[in-house]
SELONU-195715 format. One record per residue (C-alpha): x, y, z; residue in three letters; chain. Coordinates in steps of 0.02 Angstrom, whole numbers. Layout:
[pt [X,Y,Z],ALA,A]
...
***
This chain:
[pt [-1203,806,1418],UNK,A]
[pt [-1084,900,1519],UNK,A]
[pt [-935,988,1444],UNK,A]
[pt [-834,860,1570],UNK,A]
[pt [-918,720,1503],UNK,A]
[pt [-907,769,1301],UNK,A]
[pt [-746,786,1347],UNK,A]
[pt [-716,609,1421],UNK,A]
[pt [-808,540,1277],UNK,A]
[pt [-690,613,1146],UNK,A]
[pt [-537,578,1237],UNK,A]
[pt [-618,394,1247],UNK,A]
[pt [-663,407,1075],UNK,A]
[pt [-488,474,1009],UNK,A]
[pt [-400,332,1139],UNK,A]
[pt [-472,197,1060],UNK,A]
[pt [-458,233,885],UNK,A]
[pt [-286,276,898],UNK,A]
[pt [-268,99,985],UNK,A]
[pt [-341,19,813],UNK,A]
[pt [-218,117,704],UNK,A]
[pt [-84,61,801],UNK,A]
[pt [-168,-116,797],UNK,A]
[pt [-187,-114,600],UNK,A]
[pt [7,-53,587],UNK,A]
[pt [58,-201,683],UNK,A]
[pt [-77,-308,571],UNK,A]
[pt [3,-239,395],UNK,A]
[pt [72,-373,323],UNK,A]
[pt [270,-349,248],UNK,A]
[pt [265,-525,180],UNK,A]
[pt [448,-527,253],UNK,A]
[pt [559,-675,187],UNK,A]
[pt [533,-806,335],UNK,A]
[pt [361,-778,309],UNK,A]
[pt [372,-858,132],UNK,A]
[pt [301,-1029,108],UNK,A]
[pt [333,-1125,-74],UNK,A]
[pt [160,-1180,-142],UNK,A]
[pt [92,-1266,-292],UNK,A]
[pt [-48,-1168,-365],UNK,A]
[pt [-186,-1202,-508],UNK,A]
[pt [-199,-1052,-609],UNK,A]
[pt [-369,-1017,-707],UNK,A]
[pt [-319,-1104,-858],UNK,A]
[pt [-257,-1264,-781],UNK,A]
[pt [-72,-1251,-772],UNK,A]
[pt [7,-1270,-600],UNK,A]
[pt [167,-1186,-527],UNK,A]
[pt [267,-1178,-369],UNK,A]
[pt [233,-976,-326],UNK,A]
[pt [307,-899,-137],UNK,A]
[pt [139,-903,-40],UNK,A]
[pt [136,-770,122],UNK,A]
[pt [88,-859,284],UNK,A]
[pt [7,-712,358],UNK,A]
[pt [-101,-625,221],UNK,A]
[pt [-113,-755,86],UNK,A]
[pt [-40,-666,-43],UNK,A]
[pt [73,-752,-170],UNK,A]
[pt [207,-619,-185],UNK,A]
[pt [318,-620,-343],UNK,A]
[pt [309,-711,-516],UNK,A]
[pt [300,-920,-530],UNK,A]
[pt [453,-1003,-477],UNK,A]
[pt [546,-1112,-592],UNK,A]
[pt [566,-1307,-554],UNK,A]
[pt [731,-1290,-484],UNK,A]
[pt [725,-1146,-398],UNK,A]
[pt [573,-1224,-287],UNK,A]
[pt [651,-1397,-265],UNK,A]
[pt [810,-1289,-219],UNK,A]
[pt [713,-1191,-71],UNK,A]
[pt [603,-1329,-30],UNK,A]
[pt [750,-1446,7],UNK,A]
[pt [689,-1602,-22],UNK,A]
[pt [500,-1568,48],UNK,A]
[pt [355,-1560,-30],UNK,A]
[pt [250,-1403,-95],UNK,A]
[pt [72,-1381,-19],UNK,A]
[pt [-51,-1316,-120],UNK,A]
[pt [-90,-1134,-109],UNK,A]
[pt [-220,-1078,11],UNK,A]
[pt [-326,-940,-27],UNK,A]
[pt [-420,-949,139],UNK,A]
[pt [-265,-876,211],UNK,A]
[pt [-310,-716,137],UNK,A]
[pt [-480,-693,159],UNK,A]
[pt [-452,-737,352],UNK,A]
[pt [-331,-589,350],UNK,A]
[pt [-423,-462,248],UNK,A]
[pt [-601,-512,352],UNK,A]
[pt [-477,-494,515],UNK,A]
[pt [-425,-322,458],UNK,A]
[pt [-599,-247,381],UNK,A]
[pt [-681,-246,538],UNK,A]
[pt [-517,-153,638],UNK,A]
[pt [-528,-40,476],UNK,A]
[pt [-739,-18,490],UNK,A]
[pt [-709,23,678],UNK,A]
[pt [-595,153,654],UNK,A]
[pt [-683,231,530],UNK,A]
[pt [-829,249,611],UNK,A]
[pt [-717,313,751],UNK,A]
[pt [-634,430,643],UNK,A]
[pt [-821,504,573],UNK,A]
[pt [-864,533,783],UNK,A]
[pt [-706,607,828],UNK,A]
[pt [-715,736,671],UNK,A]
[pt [-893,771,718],UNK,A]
[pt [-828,811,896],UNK,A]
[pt [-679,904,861],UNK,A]
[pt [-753,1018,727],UNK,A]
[pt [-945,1007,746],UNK,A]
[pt [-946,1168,654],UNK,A]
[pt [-862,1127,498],UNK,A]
[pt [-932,957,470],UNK,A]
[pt [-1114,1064,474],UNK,A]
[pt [-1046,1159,351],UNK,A]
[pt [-988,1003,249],UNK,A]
[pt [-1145,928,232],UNK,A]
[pt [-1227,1104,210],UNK,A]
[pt [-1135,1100,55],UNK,A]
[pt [-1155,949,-4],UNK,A]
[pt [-1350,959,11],UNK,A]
[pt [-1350,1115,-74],UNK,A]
[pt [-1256,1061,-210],UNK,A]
[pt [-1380,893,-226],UNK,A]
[pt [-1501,1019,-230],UNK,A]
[pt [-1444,1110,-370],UNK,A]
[pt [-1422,958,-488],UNK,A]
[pt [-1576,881,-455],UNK,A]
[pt [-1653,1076,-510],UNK,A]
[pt [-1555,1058,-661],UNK,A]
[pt [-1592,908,-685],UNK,A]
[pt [-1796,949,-661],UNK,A]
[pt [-1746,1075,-803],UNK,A]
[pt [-1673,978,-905],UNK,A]
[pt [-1812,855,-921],UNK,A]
[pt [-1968,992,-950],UNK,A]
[pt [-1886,1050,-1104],UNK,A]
[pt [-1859,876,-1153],UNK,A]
[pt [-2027,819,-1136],UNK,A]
[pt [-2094,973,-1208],UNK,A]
[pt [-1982,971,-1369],UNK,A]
[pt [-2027,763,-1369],UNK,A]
[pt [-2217,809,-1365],UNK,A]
[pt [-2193,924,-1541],UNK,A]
[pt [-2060,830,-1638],UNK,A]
[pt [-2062,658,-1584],UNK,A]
[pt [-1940,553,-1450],UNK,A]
[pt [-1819,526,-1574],UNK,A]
[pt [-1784,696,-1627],UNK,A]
[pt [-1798,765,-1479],UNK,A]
[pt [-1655,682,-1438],UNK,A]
[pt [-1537,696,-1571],UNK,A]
[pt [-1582,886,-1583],UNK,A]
[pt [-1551,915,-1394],UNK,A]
[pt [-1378,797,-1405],UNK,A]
[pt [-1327,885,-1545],UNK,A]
[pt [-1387,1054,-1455],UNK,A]
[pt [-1281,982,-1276],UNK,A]
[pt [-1116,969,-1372],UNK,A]
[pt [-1113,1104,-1469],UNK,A]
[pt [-1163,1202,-1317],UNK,A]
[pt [-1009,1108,-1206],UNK,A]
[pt [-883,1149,-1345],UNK,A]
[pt [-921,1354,-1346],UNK,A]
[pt [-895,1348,-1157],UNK,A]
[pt [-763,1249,-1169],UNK,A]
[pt [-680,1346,-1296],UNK,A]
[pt [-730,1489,-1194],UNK,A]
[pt [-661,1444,-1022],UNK,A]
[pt [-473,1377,-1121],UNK,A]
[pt [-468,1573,-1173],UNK,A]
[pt [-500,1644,-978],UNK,A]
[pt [-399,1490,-871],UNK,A]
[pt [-236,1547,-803],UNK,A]
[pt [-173,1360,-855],UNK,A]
[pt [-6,1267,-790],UNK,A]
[pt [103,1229,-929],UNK,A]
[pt [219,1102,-851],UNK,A]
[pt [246,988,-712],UNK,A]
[pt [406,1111,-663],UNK,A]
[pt [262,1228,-635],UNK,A]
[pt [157,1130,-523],UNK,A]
[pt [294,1061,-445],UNK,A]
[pt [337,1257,-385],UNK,A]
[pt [165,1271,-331],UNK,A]
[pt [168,1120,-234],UNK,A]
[pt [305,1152,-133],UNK,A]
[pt [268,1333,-100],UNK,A]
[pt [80,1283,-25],UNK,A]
[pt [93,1123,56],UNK,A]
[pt [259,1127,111],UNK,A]
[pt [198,1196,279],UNK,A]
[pt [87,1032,312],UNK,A]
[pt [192,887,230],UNK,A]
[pt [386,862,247],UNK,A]
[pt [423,818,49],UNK,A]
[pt [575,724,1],UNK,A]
[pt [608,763,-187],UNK,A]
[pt [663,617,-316],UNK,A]
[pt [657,487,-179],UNK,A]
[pt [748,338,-286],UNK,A]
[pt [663,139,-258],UNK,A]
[pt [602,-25,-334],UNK,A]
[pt [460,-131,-380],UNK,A]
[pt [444,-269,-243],UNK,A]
[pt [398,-392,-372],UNK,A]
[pt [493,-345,-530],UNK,A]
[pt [629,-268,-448],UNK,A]
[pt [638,-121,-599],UNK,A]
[pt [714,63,-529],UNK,A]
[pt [576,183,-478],UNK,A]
[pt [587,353,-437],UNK,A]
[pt [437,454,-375],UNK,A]
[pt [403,649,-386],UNK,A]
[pt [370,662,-194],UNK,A]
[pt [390,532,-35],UNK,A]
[pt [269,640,93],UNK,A]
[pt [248,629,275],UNK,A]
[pt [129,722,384],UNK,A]
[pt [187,869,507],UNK,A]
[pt [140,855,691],UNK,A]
[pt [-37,969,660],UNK,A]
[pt [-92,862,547],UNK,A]
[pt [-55,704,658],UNK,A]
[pt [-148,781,801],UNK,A]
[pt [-319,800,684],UNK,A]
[pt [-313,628,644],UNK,A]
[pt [-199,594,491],UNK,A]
[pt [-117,430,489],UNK,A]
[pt [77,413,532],UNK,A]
[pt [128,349,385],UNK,A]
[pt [259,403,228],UNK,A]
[pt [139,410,69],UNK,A]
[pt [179,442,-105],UNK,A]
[pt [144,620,-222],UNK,A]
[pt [175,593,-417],UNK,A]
[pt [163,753,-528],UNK,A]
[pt [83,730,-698],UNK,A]
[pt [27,903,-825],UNK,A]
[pt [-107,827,-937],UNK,A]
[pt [-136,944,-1071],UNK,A]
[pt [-331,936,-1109],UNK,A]
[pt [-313,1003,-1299],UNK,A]
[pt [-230,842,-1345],UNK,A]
[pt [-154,687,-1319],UNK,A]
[pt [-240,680,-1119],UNK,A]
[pt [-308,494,-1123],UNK,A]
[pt [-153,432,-1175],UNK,A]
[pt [-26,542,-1036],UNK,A]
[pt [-166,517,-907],UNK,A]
[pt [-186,335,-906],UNK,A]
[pt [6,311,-925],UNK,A]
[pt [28,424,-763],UNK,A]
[pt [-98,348,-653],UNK,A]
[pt [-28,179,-700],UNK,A]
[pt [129,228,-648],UNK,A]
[pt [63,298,-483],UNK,A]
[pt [-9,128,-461],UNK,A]
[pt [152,48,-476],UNK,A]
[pt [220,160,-328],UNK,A]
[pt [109,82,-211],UNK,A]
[pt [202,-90,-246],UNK,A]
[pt [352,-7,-231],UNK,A]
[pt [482,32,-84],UNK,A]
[pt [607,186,-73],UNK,A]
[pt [754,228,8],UNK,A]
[pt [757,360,117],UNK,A]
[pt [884,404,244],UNK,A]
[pt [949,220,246],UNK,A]
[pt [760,161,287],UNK,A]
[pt [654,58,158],UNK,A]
[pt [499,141,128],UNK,A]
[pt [330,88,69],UNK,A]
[pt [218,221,46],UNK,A]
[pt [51,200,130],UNK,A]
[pt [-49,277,-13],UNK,A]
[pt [-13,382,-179],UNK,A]
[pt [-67,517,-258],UNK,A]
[pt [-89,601,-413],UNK,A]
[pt [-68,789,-433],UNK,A]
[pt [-108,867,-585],UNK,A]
[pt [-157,1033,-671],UNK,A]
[pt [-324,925,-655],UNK,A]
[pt [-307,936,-477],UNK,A]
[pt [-356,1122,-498],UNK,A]
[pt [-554,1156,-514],UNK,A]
[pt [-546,1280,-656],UNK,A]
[pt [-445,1161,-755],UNK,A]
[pt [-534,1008,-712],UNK,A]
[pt [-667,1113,-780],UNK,A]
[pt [-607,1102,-954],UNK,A]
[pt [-601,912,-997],UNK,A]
[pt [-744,871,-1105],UNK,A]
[pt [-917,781,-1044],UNK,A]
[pt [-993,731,-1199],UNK,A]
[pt [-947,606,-1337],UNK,A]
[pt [-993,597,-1520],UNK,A]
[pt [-856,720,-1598],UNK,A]
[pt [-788,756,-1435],UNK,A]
[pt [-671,649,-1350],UNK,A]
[pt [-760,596,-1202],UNK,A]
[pt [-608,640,-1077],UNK,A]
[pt [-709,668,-910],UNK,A]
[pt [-783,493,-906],UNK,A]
[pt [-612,442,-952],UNK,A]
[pt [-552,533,-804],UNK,A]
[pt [-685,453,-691],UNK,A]
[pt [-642,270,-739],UNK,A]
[pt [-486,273,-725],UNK,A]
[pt [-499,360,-539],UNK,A]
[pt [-602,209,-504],UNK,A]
[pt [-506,72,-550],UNK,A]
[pt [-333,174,-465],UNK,A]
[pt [-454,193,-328],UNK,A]
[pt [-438,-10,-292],UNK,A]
[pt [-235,-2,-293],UNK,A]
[pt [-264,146,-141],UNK,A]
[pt [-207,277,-267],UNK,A]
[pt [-313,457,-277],UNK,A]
[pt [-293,628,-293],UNK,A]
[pt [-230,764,-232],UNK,A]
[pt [-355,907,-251],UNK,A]
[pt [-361,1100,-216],UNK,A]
[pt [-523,1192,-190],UNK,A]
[pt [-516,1361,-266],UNK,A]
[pt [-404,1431,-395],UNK,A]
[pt [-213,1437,-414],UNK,A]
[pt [-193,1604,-366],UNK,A]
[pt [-341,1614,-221],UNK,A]
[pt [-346,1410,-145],UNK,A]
[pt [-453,1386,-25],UNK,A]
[pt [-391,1205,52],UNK,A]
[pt [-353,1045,-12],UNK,A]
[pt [-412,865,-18],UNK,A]
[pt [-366,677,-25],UNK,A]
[pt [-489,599,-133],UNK,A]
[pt [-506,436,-195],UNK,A]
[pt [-659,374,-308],UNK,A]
[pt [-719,264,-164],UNK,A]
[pt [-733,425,-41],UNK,A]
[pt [-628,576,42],UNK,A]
[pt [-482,547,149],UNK,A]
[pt [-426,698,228],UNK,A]
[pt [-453,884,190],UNK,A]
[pt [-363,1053,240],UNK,A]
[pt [-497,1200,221],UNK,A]
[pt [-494,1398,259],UNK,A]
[pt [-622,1459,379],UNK,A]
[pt [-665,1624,446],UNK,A]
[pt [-487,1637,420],UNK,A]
[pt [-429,1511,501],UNK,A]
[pt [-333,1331,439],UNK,A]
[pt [-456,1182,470],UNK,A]
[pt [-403,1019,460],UNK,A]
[pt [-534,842,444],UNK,A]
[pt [-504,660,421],UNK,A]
[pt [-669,624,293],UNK,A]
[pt [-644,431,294],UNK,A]
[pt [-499,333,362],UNK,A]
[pt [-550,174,269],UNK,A]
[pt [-509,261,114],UNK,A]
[pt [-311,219,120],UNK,A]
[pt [-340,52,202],UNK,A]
[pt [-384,-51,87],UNK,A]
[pt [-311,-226,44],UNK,A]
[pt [-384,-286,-144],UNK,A]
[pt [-273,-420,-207],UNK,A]
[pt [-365,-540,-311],UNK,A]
[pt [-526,-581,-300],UNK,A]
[pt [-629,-461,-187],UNK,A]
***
């Protein structure tokens, strides 16, 4: 193909997934008031209430209405029963718009930066590589130590060998980790290193759509014009700032802060006399950091088993379009940053040959819509 031609293609390519965006912005649903429809609906234990029923997505937005309150709106009409076909006509509508542009997205990173998405998957194969090694490793000395003592104590011998092993380089790596000791800390950080990519609006003050409570989030984020032009959606999204201290207490202050990241994605904020609802959240943590992540136990028994912790509850905030916002290298010497969320990547920044690369992994990652069943 002709450098003419590539070129045609990618400005094709780039033309028509930035017609879907647009076409998925107009599709997002704001459940606005004259959209509202009063329904009776069966709930899963038999009761029945009037609830506010969206026309376009199907989603019932808000807690049951009381008798009155229903009768009062529906003005002497009657209530139709809920439809739940409403949604899944709207969420099939929207997966395949979201499924095209992702695919789009995947062609027109492979054509802008052909170079780095080699190197991406260069990576990634070596590191499959080296687990399954390890892995290989692993299960020679297990077979050999099962063939002289017996399955049984094989394995409580090499458990017991795993943890102990886990807690001296655990211990070991608390002692050497420059570690953040507050979220005034990473806050500094945050500002100082991604300040030049995002515009970040401190404190922004908001509510809960449904419950109407008083939010305020760490960080209401919106993408400069660079990071537009490589792909990143045009949309406000939401940072929250959370130091989990891995020596104690972390289950408890890390499911309490991803929960309340959650919540921010049901929330709107007020920003220069505009309602706001951020497109997606994030979570940034001392976690967020690979040498800390580092230090969060794998193994159970004794230990507190805070990594799998970690990993479940990135899976189920993963459904809510919540993630994290990571940084590859260390504190002092980063090498990029990324958008991940347990279903996949989003968007990364990386340094290369000295220069500032920026990728969109997986736009389908931030456009999800998982209310109910799904």
């Amino acid at each position: 193909m002709s450098d003419l031609s590539a070129a045609d293609d990618s400005e094709a390519v780039e033309a028509r997934r930035q017609q879907l965006q647009q076409q998925l912005q107009e599709g997002a649903c704001t459940c606005s008031s004259e959209l509202l429809e009063v329904r009776r609906r069966t709930f899963g234990n038999g009761s029945k209430h009037y609830v506010l029923q969206c026309g376009r997505c199907g989603q019932q937005r808000g807690n049951a209405l009381s008798t009155k309150e229903a009768q009062a709106r529906l003005s002497g009409a009657s209530a139709l029963e809920f439809d739940s076909s409403i949604e899944t006509a709207y969420v099939a509508q929207q997966s395949v718009l979201i499924d095209e542009c992702a695919a789009l997205g995947h062609q027109a990173a492979v054509q802008r930066n052909p170079e780095w998405m080699a190197l991406i998957e260069a990576e990634r194969a070596e590191e499959k590589d080296r687990t399954q090694r390890v892995h290989a490793l692993v299960e020679a000395c297990a077979a050999a130590v099962a063939s002289e003592v017996g399955e049984e104590k094989a394995a409580d011998a090499l458990a017991a060998k795993a943890i102990a092993l886990r807690q001296v380089l655990r211990d070991a790596r608390l002692q050497a980790t420059k570690r953040f000791g507050s979220e005034v800390e990473l806050k500094t950080w945050l500002v100082a290193h991604l300040s030049e990519d995002f515009d970040l609006h401190a404190e922004v003050p908001g509510r809960h759509v449904a419950e109407g409570v008083r939010v305020q989030i760490d960080y209401l984020a919106y993408p400069k014009q660079h990071l537009l032009d490589a792909g990143f959606v045009p949309a406000h999204f939401g940072i929250e700032v959370k130091h989990l201290d891995q020596t104690q207490g972390f289950s408890h202050k890390a499911a309490r802060g991803l929960w309340q990241t959650v919540s921010y994605t049901d929330s709107e904020f007020f920003l220069e006399g505009a309602a706001i609802r951020p497109k997606f959240a994030l979570l940034f943590s001392n976690i967020s950091f690979e040498e800390e992540h580092r230090l969060l136990n794998r193994l159970g028994q004794e230990l507190e088993n805070d990594r799998a912790l970690w990993g479940g509850l990135l899976q189920l905030a993963n459904h809510a379009n919540v993630g994290t916002l990571e940084i590859m290298g260390s504190r002092d010497a980063w090498t990029g940053w990324k958008m991940a969320f347990s279903g996949g990547m989003y968007f990364w920044r990386r340094h290369h040959k000295g220069e500032r690369r920026y990728l969109v992994s997986n736009d389908r990652t931030i456009e999800k819509v998982r209310i109910g069943h799904f």
